[in-house]
FIKOLZA-1660 file (N, C-alpha, C; in steps of 0.1 Angstrom, whole numbers, plus 5000, padded with zeros to 4 digits):
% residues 88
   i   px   py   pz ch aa at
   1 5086 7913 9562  A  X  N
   1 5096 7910 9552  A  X CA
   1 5096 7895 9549  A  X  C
   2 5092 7886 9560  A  X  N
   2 5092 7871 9554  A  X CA
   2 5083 7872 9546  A  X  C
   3 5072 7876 9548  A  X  N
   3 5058 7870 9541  A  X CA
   3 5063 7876 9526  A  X  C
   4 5068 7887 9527  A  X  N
   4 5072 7893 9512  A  X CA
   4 5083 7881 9504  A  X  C
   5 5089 7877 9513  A  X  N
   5 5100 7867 9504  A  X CA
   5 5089 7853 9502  A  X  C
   6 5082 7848 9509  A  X  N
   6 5075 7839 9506  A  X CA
   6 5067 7841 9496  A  X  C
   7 5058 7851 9492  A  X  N
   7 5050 7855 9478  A  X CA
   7 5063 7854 9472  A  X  C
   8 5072 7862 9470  A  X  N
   8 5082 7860 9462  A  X CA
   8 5087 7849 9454  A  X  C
   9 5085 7837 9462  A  X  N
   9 5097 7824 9454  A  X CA
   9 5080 7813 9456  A  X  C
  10 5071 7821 9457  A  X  N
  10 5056 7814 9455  A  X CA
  10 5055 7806 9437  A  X  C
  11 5063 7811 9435  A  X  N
  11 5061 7809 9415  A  X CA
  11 5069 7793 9413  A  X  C
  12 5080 7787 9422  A  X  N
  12 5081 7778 9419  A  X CA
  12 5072 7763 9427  A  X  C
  13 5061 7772 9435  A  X  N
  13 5056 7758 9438  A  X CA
  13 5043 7754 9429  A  X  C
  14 5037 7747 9422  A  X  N
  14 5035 7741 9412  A  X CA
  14 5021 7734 9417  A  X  C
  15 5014 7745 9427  A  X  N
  15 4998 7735 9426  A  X CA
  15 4986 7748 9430  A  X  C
  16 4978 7742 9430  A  X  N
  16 4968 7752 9426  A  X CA
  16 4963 7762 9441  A  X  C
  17 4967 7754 9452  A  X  N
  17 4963 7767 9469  A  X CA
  17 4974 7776 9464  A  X  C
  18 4990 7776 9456  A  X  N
  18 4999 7786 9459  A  X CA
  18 4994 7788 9446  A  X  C
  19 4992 7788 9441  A  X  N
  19 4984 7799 9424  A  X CA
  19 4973 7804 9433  A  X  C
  20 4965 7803 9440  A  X  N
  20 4957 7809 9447  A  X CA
  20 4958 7819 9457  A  X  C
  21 4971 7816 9463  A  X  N
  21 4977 7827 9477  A  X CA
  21 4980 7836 9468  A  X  C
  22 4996 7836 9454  A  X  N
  22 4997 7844 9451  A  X CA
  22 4992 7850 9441  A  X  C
  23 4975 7845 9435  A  X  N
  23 4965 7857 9430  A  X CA
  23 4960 7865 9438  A  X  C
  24 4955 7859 9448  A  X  N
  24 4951 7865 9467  A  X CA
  24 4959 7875 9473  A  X  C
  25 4973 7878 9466  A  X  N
  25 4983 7883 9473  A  X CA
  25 4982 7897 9464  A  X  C
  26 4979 7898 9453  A  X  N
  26 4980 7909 9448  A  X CA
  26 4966 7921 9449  A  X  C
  27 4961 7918 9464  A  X  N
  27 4948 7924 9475  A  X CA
  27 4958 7928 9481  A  X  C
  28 4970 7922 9488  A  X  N
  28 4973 7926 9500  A  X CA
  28 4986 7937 9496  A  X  C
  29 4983 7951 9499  A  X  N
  29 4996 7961 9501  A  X CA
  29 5006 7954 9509  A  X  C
  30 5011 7949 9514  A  X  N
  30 5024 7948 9520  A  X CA
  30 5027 7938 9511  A  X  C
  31 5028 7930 9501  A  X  N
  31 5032 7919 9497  A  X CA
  31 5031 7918 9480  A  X  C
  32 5020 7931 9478  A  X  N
  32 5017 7934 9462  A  X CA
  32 5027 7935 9449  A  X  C
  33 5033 7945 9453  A  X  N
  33 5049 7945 9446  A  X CA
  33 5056 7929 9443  A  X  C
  34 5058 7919 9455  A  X  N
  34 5062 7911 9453  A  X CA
  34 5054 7901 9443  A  X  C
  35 5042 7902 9444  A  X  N
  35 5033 7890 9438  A  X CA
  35 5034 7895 9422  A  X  C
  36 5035 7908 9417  A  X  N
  36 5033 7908 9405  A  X CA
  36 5047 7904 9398  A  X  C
  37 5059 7904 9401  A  X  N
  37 5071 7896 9402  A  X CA
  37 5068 7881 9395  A  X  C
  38 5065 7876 9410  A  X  N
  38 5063 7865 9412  A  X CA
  38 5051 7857 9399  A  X  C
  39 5038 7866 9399  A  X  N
  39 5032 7860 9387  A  X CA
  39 5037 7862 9372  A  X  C
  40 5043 7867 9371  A  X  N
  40 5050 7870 9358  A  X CA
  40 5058 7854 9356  A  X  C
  41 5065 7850 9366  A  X  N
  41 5072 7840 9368  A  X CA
  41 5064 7827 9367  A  X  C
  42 5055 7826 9368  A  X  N
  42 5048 7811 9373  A  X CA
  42 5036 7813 9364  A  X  C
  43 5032 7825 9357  A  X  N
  43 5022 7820 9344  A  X CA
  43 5022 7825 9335  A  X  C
  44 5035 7836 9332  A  X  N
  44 5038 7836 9317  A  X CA
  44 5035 7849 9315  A  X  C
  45 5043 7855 9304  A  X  N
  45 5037 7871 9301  A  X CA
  45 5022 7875 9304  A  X  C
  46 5013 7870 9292  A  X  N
  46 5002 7868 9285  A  X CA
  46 4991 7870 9299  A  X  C
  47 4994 7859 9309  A  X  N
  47 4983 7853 9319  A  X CA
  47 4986 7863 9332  A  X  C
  48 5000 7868 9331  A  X  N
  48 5002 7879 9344  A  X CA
  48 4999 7891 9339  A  X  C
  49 4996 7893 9323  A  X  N
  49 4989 7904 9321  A  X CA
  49 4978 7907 9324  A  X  C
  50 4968 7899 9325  A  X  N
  50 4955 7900 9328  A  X CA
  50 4957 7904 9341  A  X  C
  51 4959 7900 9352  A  X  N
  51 4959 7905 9363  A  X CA
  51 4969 7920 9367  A  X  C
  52 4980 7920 9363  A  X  N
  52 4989 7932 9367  A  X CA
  52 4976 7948 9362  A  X  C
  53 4972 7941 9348  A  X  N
  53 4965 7953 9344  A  X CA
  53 4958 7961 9353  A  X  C
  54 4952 7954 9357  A  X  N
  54 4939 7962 9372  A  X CA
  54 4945 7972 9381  A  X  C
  55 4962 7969 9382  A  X  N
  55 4968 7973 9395  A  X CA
  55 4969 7991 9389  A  X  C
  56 4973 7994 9378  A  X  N
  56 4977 8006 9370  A  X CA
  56 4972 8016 9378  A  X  C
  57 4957 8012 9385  A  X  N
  57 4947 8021 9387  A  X CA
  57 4944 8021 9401  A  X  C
  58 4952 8013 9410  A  X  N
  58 4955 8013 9425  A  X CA
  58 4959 8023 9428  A  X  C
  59 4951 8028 9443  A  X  N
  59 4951 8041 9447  A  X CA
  59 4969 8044 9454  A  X  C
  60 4974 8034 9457  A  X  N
  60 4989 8037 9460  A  X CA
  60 4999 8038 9450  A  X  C
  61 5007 8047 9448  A  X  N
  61 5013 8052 9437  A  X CA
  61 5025 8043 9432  A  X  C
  62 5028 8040 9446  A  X  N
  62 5039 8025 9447  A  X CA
  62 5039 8015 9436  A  X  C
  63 5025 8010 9437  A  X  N
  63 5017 7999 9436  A  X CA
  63 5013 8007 9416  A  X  C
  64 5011 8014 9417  A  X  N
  64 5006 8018 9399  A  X CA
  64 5019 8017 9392  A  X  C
  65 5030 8021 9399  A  X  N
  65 5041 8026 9393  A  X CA
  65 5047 8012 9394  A  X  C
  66 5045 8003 9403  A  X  N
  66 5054 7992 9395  A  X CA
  66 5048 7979 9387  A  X  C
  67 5033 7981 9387  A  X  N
  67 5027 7980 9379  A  X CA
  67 5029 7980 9365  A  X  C
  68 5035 7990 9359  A  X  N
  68 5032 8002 9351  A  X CA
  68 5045 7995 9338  A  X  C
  69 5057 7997 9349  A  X  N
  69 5066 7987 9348  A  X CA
  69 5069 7974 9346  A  X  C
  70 5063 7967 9352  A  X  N
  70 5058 7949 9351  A  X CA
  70 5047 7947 9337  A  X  C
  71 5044 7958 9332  A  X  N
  71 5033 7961 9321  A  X CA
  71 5043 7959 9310  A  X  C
  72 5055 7969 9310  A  X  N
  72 5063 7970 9305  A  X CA
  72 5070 7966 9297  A  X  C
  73 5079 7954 9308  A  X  N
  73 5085 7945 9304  A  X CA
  73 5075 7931 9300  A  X  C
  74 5066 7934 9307  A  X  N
  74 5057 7918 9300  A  X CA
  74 5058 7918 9284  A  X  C
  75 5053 7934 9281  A  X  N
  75 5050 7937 9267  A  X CA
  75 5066 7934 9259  A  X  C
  76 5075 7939 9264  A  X  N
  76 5087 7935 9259  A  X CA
  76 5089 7924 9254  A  X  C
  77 5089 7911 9268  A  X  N
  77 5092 7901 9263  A  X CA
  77 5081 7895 9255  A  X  C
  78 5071 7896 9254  A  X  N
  78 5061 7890 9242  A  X CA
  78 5062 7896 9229  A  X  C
  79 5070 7907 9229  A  X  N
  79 5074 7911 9214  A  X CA
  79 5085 7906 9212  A  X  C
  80 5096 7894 9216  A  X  N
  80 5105 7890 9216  A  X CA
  80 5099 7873 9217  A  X  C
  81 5092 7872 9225  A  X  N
  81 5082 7859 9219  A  X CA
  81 5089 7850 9229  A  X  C
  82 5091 7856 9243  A  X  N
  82 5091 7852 9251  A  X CA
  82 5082 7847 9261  A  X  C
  83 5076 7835 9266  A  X  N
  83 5061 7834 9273  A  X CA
  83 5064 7841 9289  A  X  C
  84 5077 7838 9288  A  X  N
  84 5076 7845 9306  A  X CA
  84 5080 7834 9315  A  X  C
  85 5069 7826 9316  A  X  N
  85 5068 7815 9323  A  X CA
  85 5080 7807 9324  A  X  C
  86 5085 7806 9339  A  X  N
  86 5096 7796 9343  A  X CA
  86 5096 7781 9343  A  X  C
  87 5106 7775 9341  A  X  N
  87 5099 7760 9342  A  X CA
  87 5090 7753 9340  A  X  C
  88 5086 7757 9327  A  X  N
  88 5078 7747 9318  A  X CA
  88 5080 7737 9316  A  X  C
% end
C-alpha cells in the first residue's frame, strides 16, 4: 500500500530518476493502476498516451480495464484541449 501511494504523488517530483521510477512502475502489477494515474498527471494527455496504450493488451484484466479507461478520459480531455499536465 505505501509503495502504491508513493507512485501515486510521484507526478509532483520534477526530475528525471522519478520520471524513470514511474515509467518503470507501469512493469510492476502491484503499483500499475497507480502509475497510469500518476503519468497522466506529470506528462500530459498526449505523452501518457503513448505509454497507457500498451497496457489495453496486459494479460491482467484489472490492469486492461483501467487502462481502457485512463484511454478514455485522456481522449476526453484532449478534445477539450486540455494537456493534462499539472503544474506547468
Amino acid at each position: 500500500m505505501a509503495r502504491q501511494m508513493l507512485v501515486d504523488m510521484l507526478w509532483r517530483v520534477k526530475t528525471d530518476r522519478a520520471d524513470e521510477v514511474l515509467l518503470g512502475a507501469l512493469a510492476d502489477p502491484d503499483v500499475v493502476l497507480h502509475a497510469i494515474g500518476a503519468l497522466q498527471c506529470r506528462f500530459g494527455n498526449e505523452a501518457a498516451r503513448s505509454h497507457v496504450v500498451g497496457l489495453v493488451d496486459h494479460p491482467d484484466p484489472r490492469i486492461r480495464c483501467a487502462a481502457r479507461k485512463h484511454l478514455q478520459r485522456i481522449d476526453k480531455g484532449t478534445a477539450r484541449g486540455s494537456g493534462g499536465a499539472r503544474d506547468r
